[in-house]
C-alpha positions as CSV (number, residue, x, y, z in Angstrom):
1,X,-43.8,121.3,136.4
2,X,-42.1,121.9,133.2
3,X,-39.9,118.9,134.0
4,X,-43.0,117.1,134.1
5,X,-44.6,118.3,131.2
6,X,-41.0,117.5,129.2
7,X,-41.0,113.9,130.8
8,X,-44.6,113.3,129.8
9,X,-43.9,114.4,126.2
10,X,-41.1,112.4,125.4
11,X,-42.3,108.8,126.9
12,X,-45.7,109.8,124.3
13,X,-43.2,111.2,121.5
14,X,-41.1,107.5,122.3
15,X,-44.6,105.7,122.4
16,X,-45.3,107.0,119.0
17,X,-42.5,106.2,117.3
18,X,-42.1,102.7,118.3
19,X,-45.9,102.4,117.2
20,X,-44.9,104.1,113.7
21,X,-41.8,101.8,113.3
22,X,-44.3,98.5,114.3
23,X,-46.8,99.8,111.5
24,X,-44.4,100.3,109.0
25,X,-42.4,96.9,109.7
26,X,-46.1,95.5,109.2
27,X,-46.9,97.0,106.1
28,X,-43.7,96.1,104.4
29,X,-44.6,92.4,105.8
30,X,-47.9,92.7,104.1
31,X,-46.3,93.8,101.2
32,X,-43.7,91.3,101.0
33,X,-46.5,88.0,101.7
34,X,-48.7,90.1,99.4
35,X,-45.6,89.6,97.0
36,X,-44.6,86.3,97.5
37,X,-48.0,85.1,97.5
38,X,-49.1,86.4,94.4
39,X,-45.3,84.8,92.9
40,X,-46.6,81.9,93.8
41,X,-50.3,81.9,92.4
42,X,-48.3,82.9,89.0
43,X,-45.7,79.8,89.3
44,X,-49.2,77.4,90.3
45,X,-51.5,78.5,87.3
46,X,-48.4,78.0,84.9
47,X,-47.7,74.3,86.4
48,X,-51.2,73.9,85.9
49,X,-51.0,75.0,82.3
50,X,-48.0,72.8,81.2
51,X,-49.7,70.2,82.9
52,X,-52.9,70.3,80.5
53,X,-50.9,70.6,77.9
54,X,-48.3,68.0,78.3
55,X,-51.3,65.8,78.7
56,X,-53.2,66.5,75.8
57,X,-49.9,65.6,73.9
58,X,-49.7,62.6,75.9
59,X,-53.0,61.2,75.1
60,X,-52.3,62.3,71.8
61,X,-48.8,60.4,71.6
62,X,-51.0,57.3,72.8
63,X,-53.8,57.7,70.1
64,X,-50.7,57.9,67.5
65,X,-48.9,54.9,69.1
66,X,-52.4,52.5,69.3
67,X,-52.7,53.5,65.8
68,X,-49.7,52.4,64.7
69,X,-49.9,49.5,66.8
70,X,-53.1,48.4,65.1
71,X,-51.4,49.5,61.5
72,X,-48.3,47.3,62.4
73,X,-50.4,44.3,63.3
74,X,-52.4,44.6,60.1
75,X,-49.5,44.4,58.1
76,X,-48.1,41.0,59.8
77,X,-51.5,39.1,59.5
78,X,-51.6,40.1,55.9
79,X,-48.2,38.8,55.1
Protein backbone atom coordinates (compact mmCIF):
# COMPACT_ATOMS: atom_id res chain seq x y z
CA UNK A 1 0.00 0.00 0.00
CA UNK A 2 2.69 2.32 0.89
CA UNK A 3 4.40 1.44 -2.40
CA UNK A 4 1.39 2.64 -3.86
CA UNK A 5 0.72 5.63 -2.09
CA UNK A 6 4.74 6.54 -2.86
CA UNK A 7 4.15 5.70 -6.72
CA UNK A 8 0.97 7.78 -6.73
CA UNK A 9 2.83 10.82 -5.19
CA UNK A 10 5.71 11.06 -7.30
CA UNK A 11 3.91 10.63 -10.95
CA UNK A 12 1.52 13.91 -9.21
CA UNK A 13 4.89 15.58 -7.71
CA UNK A 14 6.43 14.77 -11.60
CA UNK A 15 3.04 16.06 -13.08
CA UNK A 16 3.46 19.25 -11.24
CA UNK A 17 6.69 20.18 -12.01
CA UNK A 18 6.57 19.70 -15.64
CA UNK A 19 3.28 21.95 -15.42
CA UNK A 20 5.37 24.61 -13.27
CA UNK A 21 8.33 24.52 -15.76
CA UNK A 22 5.52 24.86 -18.92
CA UNK A 23 4.11 28.05 -17.01
CA UNK A 24 7.16 29.52 -16.32
CA UNK A 25 8.74 28.93 -19.97
CA UNK A 26 5.29 30.72 -20.89
CA UNK A 27 5.57 33.59 -18.94
CA UNK A 28 9.10 34.35 -19.80
CA UNK A 29 7.73 34.01 -23.59
CA UNK A 30 5.07 36.51 -22.74
CA UNK A 31 7.59 38.59 -21.35
CA UNK A 32 9.93 38.40 -24.03
CA UNK A 33 7.03 39.21 -27.07
CA UNK A 34 5.73 41.63 -24.49
CA UNK A 35 9.37 43.03 -24.87
CA UNK A 36 10.02 42.88 -28.29
CA UNK A 37 6.71 44.09 -29.17
CA UNK A 38 6.74 47.12 -27.31
CA UNK A 39 10.76 47.65 -29.02
CA UNK A 40 9.09 47.68 -31.85
CA UNK A 41 6.07 50.12 -31.34
CA UNK A 42 9.00 52.53 -29.99
CA UNK A 43 11.31 52.06 -33.25
CA UNK A 44 7.59 52.55 -35.51
CA UNK A 45 6.37 55.85 -33.69
CA UNK A 46 10.05 57.26 -34.16
CA UNK A 47 10.13 56.31 -38.04
CA UNK A 48 6.85 57.89 -38.05
CA UNK A 49 8.22 61.00 -36.45
CA UNK A 50 11.34 61.59 -38.70
CA UNK A 51 9.12 60.96 -41.37
CA UNK A 52 6.82 64.09 -40.58
CA UNK A 53 9.57 65.91 -40.11
CA UNK A 54 11.76 65.17 -42.98
CA UNK A 55 8.74 66.13 -44.94
CA UNK A 56 7.85 69.34 -43.59
CA UNK A 57 11.54 70.27 -44.51
CA UNK A 58 11.02 68.78 -47.77
CA UNK A 59 8.01 70.83 -48.68
CA UNK A 60 9.79 73.47 -47.12
CA UNK A 61 13.09 73.01 -49.30
CA UNK A 62 10.50 73.11 -52.38
CA UNK A 63 8.73 76.32 -51.27
CA UNK A 64 12.46 77.84 -50.95
CA UNK A 65 13.59 76.36 -54.38
CA UNK A 66 10.11 77.59 -56.37
CA UNK A 67 10.93 80.86 -54.84
CA UNK A 68 14.13 81.11 -56.02
CA UNK A 69 13.16 79.72 -59.22
CA UNK A 70 10.58 82.47 -59.68
CA UNK A 71 13.34 85.16 -58.27
CA UNK A 72 15.90 83.78 -60.84
CA UNK A 73 13.54 84.12 -63.71
CA UNK A 74 12.64 87.61 -62.72
CA UNK A 75 15.98 88.69 -62.89
CA UNK A 76 16.69 87.28 -66.64
CA UNK A 77 13.51 88.87 -68.12
CA UNK A 78 14.56 92.15 -66.59
CA UNK A 79 17.96 92.06 -68.10
Amino acid sequence: MVWSFRKSRDGWKRKHQELKAQVKACKNQIAAVTKSREQWRTQAKDAQQQLVALQAENAELRTRAEAFEKKGTTRDTAR
